[in-house]
Backbone as a ProteinNet text record, in pm:
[ID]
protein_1_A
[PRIMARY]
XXXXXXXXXXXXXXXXXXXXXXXXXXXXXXXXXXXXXXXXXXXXXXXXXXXXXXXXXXXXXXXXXXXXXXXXXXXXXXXXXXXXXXXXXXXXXXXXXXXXXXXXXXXXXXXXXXXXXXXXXXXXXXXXXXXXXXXXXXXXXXXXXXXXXXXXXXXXXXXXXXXXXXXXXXXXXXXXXXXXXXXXXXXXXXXXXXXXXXXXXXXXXXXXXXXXXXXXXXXXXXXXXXXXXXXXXXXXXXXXXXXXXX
[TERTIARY]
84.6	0	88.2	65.6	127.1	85.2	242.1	261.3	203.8	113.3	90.4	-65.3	-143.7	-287	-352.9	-392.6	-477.1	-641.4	-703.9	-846.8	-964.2	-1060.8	-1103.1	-1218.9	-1267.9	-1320.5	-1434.2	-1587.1	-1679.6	-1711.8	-1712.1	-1736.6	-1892.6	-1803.1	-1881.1	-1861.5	-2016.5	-2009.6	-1894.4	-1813.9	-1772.9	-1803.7	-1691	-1767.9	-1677.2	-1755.9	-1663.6	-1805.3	-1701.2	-1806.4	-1814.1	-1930.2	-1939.8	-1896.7	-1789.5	-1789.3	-1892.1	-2022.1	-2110.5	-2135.6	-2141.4	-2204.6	-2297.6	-2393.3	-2502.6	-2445	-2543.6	-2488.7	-2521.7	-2404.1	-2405.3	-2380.1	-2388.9	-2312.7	-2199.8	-2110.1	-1950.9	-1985.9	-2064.1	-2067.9	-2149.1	-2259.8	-2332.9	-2216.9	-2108.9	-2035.7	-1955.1	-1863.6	-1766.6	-1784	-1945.1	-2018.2	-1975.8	-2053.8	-2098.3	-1985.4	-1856	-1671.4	-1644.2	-1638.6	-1611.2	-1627.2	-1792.7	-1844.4	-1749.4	-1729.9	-1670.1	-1503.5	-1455.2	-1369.3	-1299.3	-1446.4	-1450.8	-1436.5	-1551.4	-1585.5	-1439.5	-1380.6	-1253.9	-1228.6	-1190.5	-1094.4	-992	-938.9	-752.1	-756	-807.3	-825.6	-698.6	-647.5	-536.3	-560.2	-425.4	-503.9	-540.8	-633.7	-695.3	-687.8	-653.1	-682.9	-763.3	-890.9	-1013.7	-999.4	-1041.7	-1054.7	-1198.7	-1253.8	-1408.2	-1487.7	-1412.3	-1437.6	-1374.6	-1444.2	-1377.6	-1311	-1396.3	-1322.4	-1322.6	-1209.3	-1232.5	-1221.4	-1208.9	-1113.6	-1041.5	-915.8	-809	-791.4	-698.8	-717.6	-822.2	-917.9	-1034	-967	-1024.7	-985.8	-1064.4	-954.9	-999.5	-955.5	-991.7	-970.9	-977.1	-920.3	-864.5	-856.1	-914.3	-850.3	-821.1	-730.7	-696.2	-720.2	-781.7	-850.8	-747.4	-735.8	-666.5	-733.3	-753.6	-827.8	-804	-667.5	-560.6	-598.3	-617.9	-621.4	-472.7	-360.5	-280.8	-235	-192.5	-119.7	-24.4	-66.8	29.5	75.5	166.6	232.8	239.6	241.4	280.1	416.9	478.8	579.2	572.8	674.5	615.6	584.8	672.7	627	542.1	583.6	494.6	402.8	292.7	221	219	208.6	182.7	254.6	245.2	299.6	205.1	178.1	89.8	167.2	79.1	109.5	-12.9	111.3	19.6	32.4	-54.2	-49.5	-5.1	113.7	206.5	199.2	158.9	136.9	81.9	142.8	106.9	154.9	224.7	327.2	295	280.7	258.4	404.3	368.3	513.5	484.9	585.3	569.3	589.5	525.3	489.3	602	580.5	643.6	540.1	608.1	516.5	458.9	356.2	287.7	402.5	492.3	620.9	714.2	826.7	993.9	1008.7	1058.6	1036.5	1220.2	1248.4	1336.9	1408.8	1310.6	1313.3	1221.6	1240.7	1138.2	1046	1096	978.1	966.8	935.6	866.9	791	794.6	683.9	528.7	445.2	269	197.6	138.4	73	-82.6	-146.8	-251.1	-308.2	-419.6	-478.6	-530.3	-551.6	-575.6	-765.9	-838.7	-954.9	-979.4	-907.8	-917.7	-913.7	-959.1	-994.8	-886.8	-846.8	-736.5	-785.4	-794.1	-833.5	-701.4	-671.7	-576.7	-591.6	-577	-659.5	-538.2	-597.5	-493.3	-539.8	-448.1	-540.6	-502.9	-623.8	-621.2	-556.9	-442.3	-336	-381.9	-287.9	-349.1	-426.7	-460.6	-584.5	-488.3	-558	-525.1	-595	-486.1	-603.5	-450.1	-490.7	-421.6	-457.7	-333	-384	-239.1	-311.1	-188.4	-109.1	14.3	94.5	148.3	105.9	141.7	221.5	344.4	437.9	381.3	299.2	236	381.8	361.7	496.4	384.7	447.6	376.3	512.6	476.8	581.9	704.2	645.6	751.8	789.2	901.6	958.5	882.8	808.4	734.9	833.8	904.1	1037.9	1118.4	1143.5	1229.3	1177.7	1251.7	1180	1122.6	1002.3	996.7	1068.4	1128.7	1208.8	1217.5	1286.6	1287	1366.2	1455.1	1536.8	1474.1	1361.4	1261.3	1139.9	1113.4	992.9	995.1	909.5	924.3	843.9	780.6	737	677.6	729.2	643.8	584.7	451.4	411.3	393.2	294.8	290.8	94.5	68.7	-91.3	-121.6	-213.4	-235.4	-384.3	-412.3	-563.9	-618.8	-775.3	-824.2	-769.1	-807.4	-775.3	-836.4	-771	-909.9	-893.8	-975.2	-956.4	-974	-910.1	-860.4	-883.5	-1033.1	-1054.8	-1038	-961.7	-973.6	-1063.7	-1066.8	-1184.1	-1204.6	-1301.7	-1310.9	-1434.1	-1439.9	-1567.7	-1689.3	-1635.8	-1762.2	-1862.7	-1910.8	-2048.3	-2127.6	-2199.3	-2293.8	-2449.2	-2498	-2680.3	-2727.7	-2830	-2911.1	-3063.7	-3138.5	-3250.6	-3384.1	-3443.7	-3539.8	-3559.4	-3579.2	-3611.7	-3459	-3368.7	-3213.6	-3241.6	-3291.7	-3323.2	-3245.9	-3154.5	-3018.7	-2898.9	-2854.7	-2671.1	-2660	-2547.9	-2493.4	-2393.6	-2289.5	-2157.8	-2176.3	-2325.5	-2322.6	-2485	-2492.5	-2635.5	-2735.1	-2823.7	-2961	-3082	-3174.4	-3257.3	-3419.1	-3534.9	-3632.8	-3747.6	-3842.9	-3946	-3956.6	-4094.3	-4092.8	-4157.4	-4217.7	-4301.8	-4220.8	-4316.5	-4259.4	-4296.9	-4219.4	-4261.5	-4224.6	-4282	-4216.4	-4128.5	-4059.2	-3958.9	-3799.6	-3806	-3710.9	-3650.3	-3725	-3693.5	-3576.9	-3569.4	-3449.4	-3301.2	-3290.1	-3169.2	-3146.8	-3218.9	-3162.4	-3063.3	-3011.2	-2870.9	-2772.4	-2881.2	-2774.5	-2662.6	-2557.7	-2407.4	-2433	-2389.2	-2381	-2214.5	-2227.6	-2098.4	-2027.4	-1925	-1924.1	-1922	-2058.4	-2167.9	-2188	-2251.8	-2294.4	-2218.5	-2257.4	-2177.4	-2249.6	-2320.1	-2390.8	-2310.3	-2190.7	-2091.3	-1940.2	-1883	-1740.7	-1620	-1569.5	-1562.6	-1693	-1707	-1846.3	-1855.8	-1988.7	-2029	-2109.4	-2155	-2223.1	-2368.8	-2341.5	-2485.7	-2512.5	-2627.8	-2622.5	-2574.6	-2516.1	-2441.8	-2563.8	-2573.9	-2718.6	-2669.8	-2657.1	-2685.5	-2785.9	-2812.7	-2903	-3039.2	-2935.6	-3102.6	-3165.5	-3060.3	-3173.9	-3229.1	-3153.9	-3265.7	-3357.6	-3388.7	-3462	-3585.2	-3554	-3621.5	-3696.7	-3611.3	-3701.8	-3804.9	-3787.2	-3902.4	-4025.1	-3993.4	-4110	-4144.4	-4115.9	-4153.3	-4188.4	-4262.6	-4277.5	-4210	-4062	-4010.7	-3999.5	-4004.1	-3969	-3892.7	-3871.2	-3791.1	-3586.2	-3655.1	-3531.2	-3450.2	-3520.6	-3411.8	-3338.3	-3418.5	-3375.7	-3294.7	-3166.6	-3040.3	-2937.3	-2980	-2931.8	-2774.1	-2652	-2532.5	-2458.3	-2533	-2405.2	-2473.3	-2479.6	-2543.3	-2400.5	-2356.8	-2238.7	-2267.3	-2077.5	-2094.5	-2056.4	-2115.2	-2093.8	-1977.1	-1905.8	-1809.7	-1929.2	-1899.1	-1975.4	-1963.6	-2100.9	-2139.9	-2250.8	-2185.8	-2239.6	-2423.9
-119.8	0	124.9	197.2	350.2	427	509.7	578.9	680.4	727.3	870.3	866.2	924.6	914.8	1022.4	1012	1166.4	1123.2	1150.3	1131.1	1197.6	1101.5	1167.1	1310.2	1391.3	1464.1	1513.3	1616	1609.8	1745.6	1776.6	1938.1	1977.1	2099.9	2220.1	2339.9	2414.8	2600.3	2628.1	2766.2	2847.1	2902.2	2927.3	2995.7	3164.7	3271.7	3404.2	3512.6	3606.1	3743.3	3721.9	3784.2	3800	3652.3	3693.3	3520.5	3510.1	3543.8	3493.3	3337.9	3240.9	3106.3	3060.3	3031.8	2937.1	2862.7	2819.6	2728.6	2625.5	2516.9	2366.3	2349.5	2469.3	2412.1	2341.9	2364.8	2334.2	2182.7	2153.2	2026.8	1891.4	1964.6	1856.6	1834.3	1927.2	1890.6	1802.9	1825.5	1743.6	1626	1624.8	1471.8	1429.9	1485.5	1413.7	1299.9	1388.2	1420.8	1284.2	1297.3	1212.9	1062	1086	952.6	798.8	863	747.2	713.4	823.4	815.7	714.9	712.8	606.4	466.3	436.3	327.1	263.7	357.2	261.3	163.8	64.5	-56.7	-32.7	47.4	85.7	99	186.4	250.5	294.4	397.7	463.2	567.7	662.3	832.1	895	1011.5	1070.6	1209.8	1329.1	1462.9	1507.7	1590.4	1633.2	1797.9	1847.6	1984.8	2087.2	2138.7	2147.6	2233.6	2231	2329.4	2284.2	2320.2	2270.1	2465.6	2562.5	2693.4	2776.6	2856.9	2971.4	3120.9	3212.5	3348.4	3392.9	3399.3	3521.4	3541.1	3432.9	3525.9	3451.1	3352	3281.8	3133.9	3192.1	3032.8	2913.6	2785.5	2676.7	2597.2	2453.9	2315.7	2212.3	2180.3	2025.3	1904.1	1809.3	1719.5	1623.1	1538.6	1402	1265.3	1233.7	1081.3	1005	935.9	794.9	642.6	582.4	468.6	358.2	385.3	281.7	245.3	101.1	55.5	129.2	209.4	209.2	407.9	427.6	609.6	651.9	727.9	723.5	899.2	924.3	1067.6	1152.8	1286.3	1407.3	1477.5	1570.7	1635.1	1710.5	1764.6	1849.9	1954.3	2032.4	2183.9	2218.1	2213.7	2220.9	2110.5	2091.1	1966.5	1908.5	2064.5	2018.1	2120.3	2105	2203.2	2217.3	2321.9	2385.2	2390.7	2311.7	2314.4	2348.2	2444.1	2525.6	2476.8	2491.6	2400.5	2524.8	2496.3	2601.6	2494.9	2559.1	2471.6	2353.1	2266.9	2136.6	2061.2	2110.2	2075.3	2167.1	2067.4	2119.7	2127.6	2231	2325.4	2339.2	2312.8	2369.9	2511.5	2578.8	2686.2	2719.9	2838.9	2883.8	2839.8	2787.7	2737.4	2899.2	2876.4	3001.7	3046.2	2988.9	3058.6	2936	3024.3	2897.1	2858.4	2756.2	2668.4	2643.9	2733.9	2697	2602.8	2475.4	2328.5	2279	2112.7	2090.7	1994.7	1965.6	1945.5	1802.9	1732.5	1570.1	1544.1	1398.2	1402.3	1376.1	1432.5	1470.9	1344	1263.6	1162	1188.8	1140.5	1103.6	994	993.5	875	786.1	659.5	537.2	630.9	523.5	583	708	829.3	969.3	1050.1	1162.4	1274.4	1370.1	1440	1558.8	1702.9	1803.6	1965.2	1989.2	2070.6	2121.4	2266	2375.8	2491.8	2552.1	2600.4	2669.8	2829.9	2894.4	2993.3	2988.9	3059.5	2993.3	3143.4	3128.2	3219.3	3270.5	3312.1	3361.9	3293.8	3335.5	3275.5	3159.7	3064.8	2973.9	2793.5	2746.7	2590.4	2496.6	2456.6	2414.9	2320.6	2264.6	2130.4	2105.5	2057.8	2022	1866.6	1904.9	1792.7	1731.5	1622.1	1599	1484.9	1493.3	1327.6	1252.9	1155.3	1058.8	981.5	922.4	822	732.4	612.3	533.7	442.6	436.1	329	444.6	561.1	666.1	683.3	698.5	735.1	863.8	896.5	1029.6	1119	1042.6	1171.3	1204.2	1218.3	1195.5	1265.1	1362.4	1392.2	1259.3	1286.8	1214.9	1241	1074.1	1096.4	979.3	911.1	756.3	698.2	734.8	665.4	654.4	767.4	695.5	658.9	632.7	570.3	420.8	379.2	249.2	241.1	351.1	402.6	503.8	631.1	753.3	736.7	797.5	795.5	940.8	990	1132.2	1122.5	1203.1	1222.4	1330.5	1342.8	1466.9	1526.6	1623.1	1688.1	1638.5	1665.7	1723	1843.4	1845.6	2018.3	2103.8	2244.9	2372.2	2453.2	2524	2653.6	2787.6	2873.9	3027.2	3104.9	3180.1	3316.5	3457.3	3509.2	3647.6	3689.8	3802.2	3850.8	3959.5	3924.2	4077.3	4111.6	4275	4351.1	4354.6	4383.3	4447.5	4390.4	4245.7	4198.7	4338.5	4340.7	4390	4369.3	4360.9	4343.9	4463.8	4471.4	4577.3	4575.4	4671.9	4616.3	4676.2	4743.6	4786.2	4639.2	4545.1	4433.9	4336	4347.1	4296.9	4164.1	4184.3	4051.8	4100.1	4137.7	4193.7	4147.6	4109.1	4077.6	4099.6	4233.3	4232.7	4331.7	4348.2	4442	4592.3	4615.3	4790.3	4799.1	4922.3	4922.7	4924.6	4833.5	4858.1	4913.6	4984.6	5054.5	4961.1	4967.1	4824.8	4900	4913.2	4921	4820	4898.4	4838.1	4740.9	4667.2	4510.5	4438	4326.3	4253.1	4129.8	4033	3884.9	3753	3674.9	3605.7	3504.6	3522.1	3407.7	3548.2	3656.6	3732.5	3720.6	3669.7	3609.3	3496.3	3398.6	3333.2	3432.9	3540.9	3575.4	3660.1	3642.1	3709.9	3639.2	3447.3	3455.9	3417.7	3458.6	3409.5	3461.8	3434.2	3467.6	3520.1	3689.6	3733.5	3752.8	3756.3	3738.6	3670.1	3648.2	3572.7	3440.3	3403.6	3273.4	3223.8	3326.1	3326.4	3250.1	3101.5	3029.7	2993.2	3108.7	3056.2	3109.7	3210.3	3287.9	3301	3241.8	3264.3	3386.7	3434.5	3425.2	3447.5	3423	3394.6	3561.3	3606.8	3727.9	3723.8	3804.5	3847.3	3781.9	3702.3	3646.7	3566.3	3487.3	3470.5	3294.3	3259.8	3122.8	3051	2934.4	2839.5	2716.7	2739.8	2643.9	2604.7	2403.6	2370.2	2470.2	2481.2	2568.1	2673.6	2758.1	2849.6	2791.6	2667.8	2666.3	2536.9	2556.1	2458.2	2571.6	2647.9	2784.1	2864	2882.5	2918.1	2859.9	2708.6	2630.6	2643.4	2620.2	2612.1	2741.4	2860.5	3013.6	3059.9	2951.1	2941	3075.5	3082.8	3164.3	3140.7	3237.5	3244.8	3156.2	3029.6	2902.4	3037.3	3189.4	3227	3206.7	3220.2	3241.7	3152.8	3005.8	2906.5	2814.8	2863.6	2842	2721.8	2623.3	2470.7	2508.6	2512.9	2568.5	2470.5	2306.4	2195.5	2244.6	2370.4	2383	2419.3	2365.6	2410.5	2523.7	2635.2	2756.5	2781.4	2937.3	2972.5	3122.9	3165	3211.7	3391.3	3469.2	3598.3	3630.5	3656.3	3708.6	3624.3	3504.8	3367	3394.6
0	0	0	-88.3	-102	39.2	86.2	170.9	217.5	82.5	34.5	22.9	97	163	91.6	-20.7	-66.2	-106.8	19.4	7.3	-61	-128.9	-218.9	-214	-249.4	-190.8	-242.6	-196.7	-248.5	-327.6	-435.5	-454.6	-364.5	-376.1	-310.3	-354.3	-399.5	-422.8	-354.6	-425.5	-370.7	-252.9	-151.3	-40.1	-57.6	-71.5	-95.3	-53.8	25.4	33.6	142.7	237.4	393.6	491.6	571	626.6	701.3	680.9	833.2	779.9	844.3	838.1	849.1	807	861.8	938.7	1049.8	1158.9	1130.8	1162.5	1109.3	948.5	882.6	755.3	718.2	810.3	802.7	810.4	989.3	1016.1	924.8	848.8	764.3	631.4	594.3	528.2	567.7	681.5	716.2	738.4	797.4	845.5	696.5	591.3	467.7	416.3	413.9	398.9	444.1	562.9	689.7	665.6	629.3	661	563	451.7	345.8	351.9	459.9	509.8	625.5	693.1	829.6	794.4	670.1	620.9	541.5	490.5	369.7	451.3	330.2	412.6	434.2	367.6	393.2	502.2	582.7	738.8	754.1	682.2	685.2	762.3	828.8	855.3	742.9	775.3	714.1	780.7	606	695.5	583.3	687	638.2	686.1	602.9	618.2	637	658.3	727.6	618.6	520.5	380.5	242.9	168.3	29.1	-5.7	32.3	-20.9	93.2	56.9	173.7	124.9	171.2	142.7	242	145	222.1	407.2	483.5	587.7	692.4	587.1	659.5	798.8	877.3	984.2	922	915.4	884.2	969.3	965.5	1079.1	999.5	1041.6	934.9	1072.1	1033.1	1112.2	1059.7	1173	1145.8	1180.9	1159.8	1199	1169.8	1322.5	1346.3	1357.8	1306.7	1267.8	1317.9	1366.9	1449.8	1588.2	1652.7	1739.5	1817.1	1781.8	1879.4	1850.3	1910.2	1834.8	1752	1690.5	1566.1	1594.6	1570.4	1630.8	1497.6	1546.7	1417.3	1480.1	1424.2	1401.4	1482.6	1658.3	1766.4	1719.1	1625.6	1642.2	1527.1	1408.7	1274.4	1251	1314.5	1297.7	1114	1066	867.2	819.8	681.7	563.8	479.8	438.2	354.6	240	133.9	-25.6	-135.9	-199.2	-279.8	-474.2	-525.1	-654.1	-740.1	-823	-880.7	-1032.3	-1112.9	-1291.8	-1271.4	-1284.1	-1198	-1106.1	-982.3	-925.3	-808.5	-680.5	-550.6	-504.3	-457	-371	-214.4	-153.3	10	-8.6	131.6	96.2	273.7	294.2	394.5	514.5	622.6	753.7	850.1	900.3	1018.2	1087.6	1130.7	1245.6	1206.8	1251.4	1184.1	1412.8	1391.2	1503.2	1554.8	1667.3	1690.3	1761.8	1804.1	1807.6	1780.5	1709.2	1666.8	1750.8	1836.8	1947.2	1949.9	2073.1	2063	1956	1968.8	1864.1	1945	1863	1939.7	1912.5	1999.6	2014.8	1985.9	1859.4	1821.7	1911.1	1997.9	2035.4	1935.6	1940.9	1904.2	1916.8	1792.8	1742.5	1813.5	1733.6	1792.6	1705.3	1640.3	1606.6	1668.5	1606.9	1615.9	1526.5	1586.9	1520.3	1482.4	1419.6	1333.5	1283.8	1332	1316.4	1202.4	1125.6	1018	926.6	907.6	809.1	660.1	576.9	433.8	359.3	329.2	270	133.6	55.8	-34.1	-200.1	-312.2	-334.6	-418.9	-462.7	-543.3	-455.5	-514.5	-450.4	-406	-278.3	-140	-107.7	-64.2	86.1	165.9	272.6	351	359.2	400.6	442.6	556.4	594.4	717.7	724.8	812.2	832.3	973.1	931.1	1024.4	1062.7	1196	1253.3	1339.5	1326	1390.5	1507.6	1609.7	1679.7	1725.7	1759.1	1785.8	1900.9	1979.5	2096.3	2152.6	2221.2	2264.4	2275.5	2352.8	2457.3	2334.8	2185.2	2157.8	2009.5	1901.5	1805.9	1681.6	1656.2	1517.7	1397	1386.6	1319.5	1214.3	1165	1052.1	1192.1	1290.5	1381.1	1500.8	1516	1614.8	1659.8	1513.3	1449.1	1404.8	1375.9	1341.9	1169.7	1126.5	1030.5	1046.6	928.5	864	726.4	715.8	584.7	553.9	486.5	440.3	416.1	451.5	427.1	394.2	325.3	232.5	276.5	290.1	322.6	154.6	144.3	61.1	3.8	-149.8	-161	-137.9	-121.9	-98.9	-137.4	-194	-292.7	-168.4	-193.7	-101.5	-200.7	-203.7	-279.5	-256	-326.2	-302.4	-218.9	-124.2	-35.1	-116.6	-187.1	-265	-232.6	-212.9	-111.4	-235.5	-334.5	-421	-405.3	-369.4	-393.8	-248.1	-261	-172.9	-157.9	-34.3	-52.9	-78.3	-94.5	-139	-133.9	-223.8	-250.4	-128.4	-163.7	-19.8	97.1	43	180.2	202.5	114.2	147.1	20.6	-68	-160.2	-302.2	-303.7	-395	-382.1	-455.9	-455.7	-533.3	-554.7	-646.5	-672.9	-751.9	-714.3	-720.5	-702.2	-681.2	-667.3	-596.6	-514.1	-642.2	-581.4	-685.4	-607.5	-661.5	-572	-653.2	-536.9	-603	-539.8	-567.1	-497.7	-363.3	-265	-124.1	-93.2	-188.6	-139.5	-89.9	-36.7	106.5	26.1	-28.9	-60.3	39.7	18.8	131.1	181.9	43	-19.5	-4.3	65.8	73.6	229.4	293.4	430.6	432.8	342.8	298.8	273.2	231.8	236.1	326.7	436.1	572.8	622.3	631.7	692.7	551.6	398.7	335.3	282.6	181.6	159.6	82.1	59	-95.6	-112.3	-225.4	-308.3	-439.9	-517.5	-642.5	-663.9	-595.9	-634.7	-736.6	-851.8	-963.3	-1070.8	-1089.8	-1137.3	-1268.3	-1330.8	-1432.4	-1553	-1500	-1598.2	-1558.5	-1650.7	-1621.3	-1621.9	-1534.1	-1384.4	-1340.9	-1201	-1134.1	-1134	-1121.9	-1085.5	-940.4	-916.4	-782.1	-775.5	-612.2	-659.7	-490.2	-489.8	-364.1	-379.3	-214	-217.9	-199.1	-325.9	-327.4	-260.3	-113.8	-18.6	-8.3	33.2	21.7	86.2	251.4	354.8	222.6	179.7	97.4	-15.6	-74.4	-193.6	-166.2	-17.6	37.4	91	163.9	189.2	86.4	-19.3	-145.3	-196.4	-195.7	-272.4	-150.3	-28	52.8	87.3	14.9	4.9	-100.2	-222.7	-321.3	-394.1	-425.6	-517	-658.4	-766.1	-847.5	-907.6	-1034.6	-1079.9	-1060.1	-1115.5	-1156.2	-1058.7	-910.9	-803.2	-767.2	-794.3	-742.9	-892.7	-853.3	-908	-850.4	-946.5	-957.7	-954.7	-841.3	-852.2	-929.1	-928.2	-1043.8	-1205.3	-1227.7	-1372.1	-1420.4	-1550.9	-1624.4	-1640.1	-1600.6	-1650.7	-1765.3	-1808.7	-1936.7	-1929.1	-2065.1	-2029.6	-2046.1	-1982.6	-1977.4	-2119.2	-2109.4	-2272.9	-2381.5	-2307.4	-2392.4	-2387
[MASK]
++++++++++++++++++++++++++++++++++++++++++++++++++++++++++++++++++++++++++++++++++++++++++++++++++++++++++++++++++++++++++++++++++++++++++++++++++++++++++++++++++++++++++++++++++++++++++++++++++++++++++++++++++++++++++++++++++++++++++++++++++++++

């Protein structure tokens, strides 16, 4: 079995524009993530990341699932390395702080879950690297001499978007996205109650590059239909895009 652990992963919309979250979005993803992860037969480690996109600057968590009846250790001070995809060829990238020892090595419990808190740098599409050791001396750095085996595990990838401000809401009742104020008359419908916790920003995946638009998470385009909206609003996000103009 290859050393080299790169698990497969599920698309997901863009996430860009206001970071507010719906609550539990992260988690029905990661569950989703997770779950086919638990099940492999390999039962290798695994690092999962709690997002497929972020922007600029955004806090992310990655963890690492140990699958192992016994502990398998990470690297004391730099738990990972962040690699960034350069043509076609992932590059290490510079670590959060340079480590002027590198520390024991950190004990993963046996069937245990590990957070991994990281931030998502600048834009392009990422994942991390981590040197798993198994059979490692605690007191002692991880190393090939005091290990009994290292492999290498790879996150999912994740895309890091520009934070770019222009999208904005608008609109007399807040039922607008879009990169400059639009002004609407004052009716009240009742399918505009849905984009009170939703994401505006470059969503709009019906044109290439995305334009301004709102993020068609399931809750809202679950919210829309049972607020009987408009077919226009409710925007199928796996629809192939087209290049602007088309």
């Amino acid at each position: 079995m290859s050393a080299d652990i790169i698990p497969t992963t599920i698309p997901r919309p863009h996430r860009r524009g206001r970071r507010t979250r719906r609550p539990g979005s992260r988690h029905v993803w990661f569950t989703l993530l997770l779950l086919p992860l638990v099940l492999t037969a390999c039962r290798e480690p695994t690092l999962v990341t709690d997002a497929l996109t972020y922007t600029e600057g955004e806090a992310g968590v990655a963890t690492l699932l140990n699958p192992h009846p016994y502990a398998i250790y990470l690297e004391g001070c730099n738990a990972y390395t962040y690699q960034k995809q350069v043509g076609e060829e992932w590059v290490a990238q510079p670590p959060d702080f340079v480590c002027v020892w590198e520390g024991f090595a950190r004990p993963v419990d046996a069937d245990s879950a590990l957070p991994l808190e990281f931030t998502a740098r600048d834009a392009g599409l990422w994942r991390l690297w981590a040197r798993v050791g198994a059979g490692c001396d605690p007191e002692k750095p991880m190393s090939e001499a005091n290990c009994s085996r290292i492999s290498d595990v790879y996150s999912n990838e994740f895309e890091v978007l520009a934070d770019d401000p222009s999208c904005q809401v608008s609109g007399c009742s807040g039922q607008v996205c879009a990169d400059h104020p639009v002004f609407t008359t004052c009716e009240w419908l009742p399918h505009y109650v849905c984009y009170r916790d939703a994401r505006c920003g470059a969503f709009d995946h019906s044109t290439y590059p995305p334009s301004c638009g709102w993020e068609q998470t399931p809750e809202l385009l679950r919210c829309l239909r049972e607020h009987d909206a408009p077919p226009s609003e409710v925007v199928d996000p796996s629809a192939p895009a087209k290049a602007a103009g088309e």
